[in-house]
C-alpha positions as CSV (number, residue, x, y, z in Angstrom):
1,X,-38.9,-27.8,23.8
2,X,-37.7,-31.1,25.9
3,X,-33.7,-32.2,25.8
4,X,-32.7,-35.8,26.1
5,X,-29.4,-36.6,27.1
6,X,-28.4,-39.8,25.0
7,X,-25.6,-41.7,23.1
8,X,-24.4,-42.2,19.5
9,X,-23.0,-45.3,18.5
10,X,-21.3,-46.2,15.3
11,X,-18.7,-47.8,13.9
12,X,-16.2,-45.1,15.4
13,X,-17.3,-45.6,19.0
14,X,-19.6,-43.9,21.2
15,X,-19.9,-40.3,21.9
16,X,-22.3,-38.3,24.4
17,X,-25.3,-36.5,22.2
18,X,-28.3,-34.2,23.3
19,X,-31.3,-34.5,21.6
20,X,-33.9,-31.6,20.9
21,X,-37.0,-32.3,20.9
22,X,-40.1,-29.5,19.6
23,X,-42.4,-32.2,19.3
24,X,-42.3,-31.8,15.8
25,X,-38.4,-32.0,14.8
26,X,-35.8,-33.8,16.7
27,X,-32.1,-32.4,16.4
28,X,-28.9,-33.2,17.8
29,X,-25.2,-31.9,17.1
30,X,-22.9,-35.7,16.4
31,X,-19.2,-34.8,16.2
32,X,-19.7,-30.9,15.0
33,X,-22.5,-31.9,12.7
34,X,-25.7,-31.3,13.3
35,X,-28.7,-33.4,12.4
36,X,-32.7,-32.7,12.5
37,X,-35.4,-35.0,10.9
38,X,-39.1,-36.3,12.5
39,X,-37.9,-38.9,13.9
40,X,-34.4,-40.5,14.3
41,X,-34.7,-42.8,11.5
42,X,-34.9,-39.8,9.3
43,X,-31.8,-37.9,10.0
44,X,-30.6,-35.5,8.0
45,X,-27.4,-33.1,7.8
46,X,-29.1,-29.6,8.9
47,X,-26.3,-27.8,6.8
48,X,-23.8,-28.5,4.4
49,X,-20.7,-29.7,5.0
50,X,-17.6,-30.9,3.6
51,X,-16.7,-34.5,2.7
52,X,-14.4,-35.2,5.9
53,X,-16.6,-33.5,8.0
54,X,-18.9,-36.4,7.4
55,X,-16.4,-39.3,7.3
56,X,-17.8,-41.3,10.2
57,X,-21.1,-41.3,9.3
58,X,-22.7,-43.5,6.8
59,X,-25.9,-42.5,5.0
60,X,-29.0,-44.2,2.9
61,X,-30.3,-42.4,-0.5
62,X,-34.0,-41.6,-0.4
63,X,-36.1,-39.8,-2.5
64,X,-38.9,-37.1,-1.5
65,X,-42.8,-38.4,-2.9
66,X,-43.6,-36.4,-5.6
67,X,-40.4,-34.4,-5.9
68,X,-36.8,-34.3,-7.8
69,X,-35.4,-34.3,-4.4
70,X,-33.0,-36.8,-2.9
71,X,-31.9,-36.6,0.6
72,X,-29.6,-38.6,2.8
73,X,-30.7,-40.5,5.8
74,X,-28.0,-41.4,8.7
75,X,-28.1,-45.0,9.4
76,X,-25.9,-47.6,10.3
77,X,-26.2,-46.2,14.0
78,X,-27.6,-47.1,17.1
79,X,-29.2,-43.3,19.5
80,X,-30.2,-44.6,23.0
81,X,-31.5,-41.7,24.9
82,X,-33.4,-40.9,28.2
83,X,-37.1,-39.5,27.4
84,X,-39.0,-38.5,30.5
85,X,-42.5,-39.9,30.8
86,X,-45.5,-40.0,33.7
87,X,-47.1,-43.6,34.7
88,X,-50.9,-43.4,36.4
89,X,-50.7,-45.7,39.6
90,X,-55.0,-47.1,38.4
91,X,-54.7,-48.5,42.1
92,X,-54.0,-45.3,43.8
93,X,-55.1,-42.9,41.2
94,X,-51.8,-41.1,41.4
95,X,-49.1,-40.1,38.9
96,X,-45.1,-40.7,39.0
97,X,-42.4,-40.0,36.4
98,X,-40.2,-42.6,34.3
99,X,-37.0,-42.4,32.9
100,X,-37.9,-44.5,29.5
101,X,-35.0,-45.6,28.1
102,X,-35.3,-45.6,24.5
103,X,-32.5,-47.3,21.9
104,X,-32.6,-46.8,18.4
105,X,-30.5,-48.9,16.0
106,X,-30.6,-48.0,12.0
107,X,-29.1,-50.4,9.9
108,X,-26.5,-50.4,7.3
109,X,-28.1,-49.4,3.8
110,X,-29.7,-52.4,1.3
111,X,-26.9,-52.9,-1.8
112,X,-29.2,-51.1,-3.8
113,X,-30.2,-47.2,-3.5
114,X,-33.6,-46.3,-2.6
115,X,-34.4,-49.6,-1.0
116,X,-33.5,-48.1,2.8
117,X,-32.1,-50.1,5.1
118,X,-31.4,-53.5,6.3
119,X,-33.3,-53.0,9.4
120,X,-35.3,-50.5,11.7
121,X,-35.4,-51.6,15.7
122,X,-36.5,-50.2,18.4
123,X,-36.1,-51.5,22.3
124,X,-37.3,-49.7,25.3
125,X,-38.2,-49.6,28.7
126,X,-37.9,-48.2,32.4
127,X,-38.2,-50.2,35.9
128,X,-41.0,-49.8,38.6
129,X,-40.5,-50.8,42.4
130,X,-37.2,-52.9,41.1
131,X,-39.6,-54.3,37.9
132,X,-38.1,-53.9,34.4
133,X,-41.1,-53.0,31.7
134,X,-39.4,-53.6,28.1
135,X,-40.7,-53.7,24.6
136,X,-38.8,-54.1,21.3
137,X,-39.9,-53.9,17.7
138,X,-40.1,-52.1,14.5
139,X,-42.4,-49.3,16.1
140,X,-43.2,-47.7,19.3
141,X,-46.5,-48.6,18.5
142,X,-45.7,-52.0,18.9
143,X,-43.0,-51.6,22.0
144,X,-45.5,-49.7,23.9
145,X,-48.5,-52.4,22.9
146,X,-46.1,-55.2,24.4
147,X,-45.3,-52.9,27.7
148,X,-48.7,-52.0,28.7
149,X,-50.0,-55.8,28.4
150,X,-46.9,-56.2,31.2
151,X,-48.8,-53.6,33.1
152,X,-51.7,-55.8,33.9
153,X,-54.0,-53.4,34.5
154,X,-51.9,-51.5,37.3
155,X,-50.4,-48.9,35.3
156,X,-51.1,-46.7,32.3
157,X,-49.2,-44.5,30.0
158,X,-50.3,-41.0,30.4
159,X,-49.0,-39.4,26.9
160,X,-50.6,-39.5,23.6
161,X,-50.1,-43.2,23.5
162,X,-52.2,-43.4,26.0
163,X,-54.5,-40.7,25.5
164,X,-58.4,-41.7,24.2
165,X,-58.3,-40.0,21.2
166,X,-54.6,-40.6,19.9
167,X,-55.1,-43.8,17.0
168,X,-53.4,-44.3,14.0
169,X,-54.5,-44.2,10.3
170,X,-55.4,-46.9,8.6
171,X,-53.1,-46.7,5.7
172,X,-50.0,-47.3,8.5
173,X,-48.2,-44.6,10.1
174,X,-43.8,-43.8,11.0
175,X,-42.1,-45.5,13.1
176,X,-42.0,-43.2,15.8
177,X,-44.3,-39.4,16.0
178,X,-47.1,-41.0,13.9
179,X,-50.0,-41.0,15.8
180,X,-53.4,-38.9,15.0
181,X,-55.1,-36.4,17.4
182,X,-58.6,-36.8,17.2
183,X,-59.3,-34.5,20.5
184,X,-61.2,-31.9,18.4
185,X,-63.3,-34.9,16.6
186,X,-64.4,-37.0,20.2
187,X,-67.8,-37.6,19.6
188,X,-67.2,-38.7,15.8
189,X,-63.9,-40.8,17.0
190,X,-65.8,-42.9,19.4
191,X,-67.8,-44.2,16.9
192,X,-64.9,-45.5,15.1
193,X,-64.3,-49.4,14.8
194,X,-63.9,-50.6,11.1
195,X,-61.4,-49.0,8.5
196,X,-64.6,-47.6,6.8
197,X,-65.9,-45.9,9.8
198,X,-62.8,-43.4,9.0
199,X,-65.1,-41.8,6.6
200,X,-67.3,-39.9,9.2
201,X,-63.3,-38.7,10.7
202,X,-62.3,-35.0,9.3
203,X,-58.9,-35.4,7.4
204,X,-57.7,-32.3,9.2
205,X,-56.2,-33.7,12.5
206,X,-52.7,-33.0,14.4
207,X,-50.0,-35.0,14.0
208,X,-48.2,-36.0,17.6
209,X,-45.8,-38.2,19.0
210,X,-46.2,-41.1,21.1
211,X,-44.6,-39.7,24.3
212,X,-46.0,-36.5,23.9
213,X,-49.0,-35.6,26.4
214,X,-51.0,-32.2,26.7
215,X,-54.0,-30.8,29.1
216,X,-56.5,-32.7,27.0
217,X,-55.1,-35.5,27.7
218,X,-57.9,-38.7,28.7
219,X,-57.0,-42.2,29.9
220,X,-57.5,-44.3,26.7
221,X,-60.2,-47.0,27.3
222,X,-59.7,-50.6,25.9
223,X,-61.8,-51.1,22.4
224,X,-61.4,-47.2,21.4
225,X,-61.2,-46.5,18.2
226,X,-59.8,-48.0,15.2
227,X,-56.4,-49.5,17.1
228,X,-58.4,-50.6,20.2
């Protein structure tokens, strides 16, 4: 379990938050109400609660694949927390920690239910030696793609983003906490390059998030894999 301390924004203001983190469920208490989900675009009320308890917040309609059940998302919302992360130094073959900053902003919901929301975006980033590394888009995929080409070959990310034998699947993947582990399949992964080549891949693999990093971890080599 990892805390990051963070902020809520909406249209009430700003108030302090800490989020928990298991590496499978994130959960935070907002105002006396506590929300859990996979990732922060999929909030959801952990209990029930009562009509003015949930005033301030504004929430999205979605409904579960293959089941009866509709839930409500928080949106409308911006999170920016503080998720601690470690940088290899290729030059020196050392390690340091980060401070990523990570800010989350959720949209207000489309005019019809069941379409989501008018917009997912994600900006982060952290300084080295007074330099600012910063990415934004829809996914962390994407942010981390933008800050690592910024790293020019002096740094890497040493988390499952980084990691040899964390990809993605070819039919797309979450925002955030949507990467594959293929650690227990190396030998098959490394023959990966094409979409079909996911054929010789076992569909039983761990599910892990980008900043997440264990004792298998390997430095990911350019041209691994389906993602590269």
């Amino acid at each position: 379990m990892q805390t990051y301390k963070g902020t809520y924004t909406d249209d009430f203001g700003t108030i302090d938050i800490i989020v928990e983190n298991d590496f499978s469920t994130l959960s935070c208490v907002i105002d006396g109400v506590r929300f859990s989900g996979g990732q922060l675009s999929d909030f959801e009320a952990s209990n029930k609660y009562t009509a003015e308890e949930l005033a301030r917040f504004t929430f999205y309609e979605i409904r579960i694949y293959n089941s009866e059940r509709t839930v409500q998302m928080l949106c409308n919302c911006i999170f920016s927390i503080i998720i601690p992360q470690i940088i290899i130094d290729k030059s020196s073959n050392t390690t340091f920690d980060v401070d990523l900053k990570l800010e989350y902003s959720l949209g207000k919901p489309r005019l019809l239910p069941g379409q989501g929301i008018e917009h997912e975006h994600i900006k982060a980033g952290f300084i080295i030696n007074g330099q600012n590394f910063e990415g934004t888009g829809e996914d962390v995929e994407t942010v981390f793609d933008q800050i690592s080409k910024q790293f020019n070959d002096r740094y890497q990310f040493k988390n499952c983003y980084g990691c040899m034998f964390g990809d993605y699947s070819v039919y797309g993947q979450s925002s955030f906490g949507g990467m594959l582990c293929y650690v227990l399949q190396k030998e098959e992964y490394l023959k990966v390059k094409t979409k079909n080549d996911y054929t010789l891949l076992s569909e039983e693999v761990s599910l892990v998030q980008e900043t997440y990093i264990c004792e298998k971890y390997e430095p990911r080599k350019p041209g691994t894999g389906y993602r590269g």
